[in-house]
C-alpha positions, 0 to 999 in steps of 0.5 A: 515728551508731550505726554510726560508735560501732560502728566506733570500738569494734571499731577500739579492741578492735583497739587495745588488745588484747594478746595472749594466745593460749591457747599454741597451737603455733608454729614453735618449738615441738615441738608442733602444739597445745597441748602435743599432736600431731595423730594422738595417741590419745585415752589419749595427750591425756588424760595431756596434757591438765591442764584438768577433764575434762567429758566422753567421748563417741564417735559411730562414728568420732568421740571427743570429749573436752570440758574445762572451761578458760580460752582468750584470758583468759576462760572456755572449753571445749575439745574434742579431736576424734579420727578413727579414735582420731587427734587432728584437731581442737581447738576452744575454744568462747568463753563457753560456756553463758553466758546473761549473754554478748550476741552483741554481747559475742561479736561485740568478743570476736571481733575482740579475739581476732583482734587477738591471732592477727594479733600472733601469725601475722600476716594471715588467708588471707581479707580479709572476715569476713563470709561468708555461709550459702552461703559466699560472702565479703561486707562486711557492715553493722556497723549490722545485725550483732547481727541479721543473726548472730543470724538466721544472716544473716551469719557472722563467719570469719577464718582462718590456716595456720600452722607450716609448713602443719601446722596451720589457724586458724578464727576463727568468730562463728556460729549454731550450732543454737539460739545465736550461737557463738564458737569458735576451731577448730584442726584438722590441715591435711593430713588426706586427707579432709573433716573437717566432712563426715566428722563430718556424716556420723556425725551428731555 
């Protein structure tokens, strides 16, 4: 019974979800993100960039500029993410710091904001949301969620390659060190290099 409940109130946040994504760029626009362009210095995003500035930090090659903002209705903070001084990725973190939020409550955030991506570019690149630590794709058990995020089990991803093949989507419910974190990640499809692995590598 528990789990037929589950599935009826992620089928309804499917439902009912309108969309309002936090404007990314689409094909009709001029810009890749936002009102910014990937390879944009991080002077360039600043004078963009209208939301409270929380933070600068720089690791080697990698700056970061953090914002206090709002992302698909709700609270968020938004990093920029530059390589050598160029703009590569934009991450909207979902309920930052937010200790009321359960990861159940990110858990129907999640597929309310994939409802709104869906209106928006149509279907994911991938069929399951479910992936695994080793990053294989599985169907996973709506009964076990909570715990199987919770102890990194599981992880929610659903992704998008948009506006000509410029610019990929990743939707990610996940733990990230000490939390269960929502975060919508766009990032510049066309870098020559892996980006996760660059940034791993300079420690941030």
């Amino acid at each position: 019974m528990k789990k037929l409940v589950l599935s009826f109130l992620v089928l309804l946040l499917f439902v009912v979800s309108t969309t309002y994504a936090p404007a990314p760029a689409t094909a009709a626009t001029k810009y890749d993100f936002k009102n910014v362009n990937w390879g944009m210095t991080v002077n360039q995003v600043k004078k963009k960039e209208k939301s409270k500035l929380l933070d600068t930090t720089k690791i080697k090659d990698i700056s970061l500029l953090e914002y206090k903002t709002t992302g698909f209705r709700v609270n968020a903070k938004l990093v920029y993410i530059f390589y050598k001084n160029k703009l590569v990725r934009a991450v909207y973190e979902i309920y930052p710091n937010d200790s009321s939020k359960t990861t159940m409550d990110k858990y129907y955030k999640y597929f309310s904001i994939k409802r709104d991506l869906l209106d928006e570019y149509d279907g994911s690149i991938n069929f399951k949301d479910g992936l695994t630590p080793g990053g294989k794709r599985v169907l996973y058990d709506s009964e076990d969620v909570e715990k199987d995020l919770v102890t990194g089990a599981i992880a929610l991803e659903s992704n998008w390659v948009i506006d000509k093949k410029k610019t990929s989507i990743s939707l990610m419910l996940a733990r990230v060190t000490d939390a269960v974190r929502l975060r919508v990640i766009y990032t510049d499809y066309n870098l020559k290099y892996d980006l996760d692995e660059l940034i791993d590598a300079q420690k941030y």
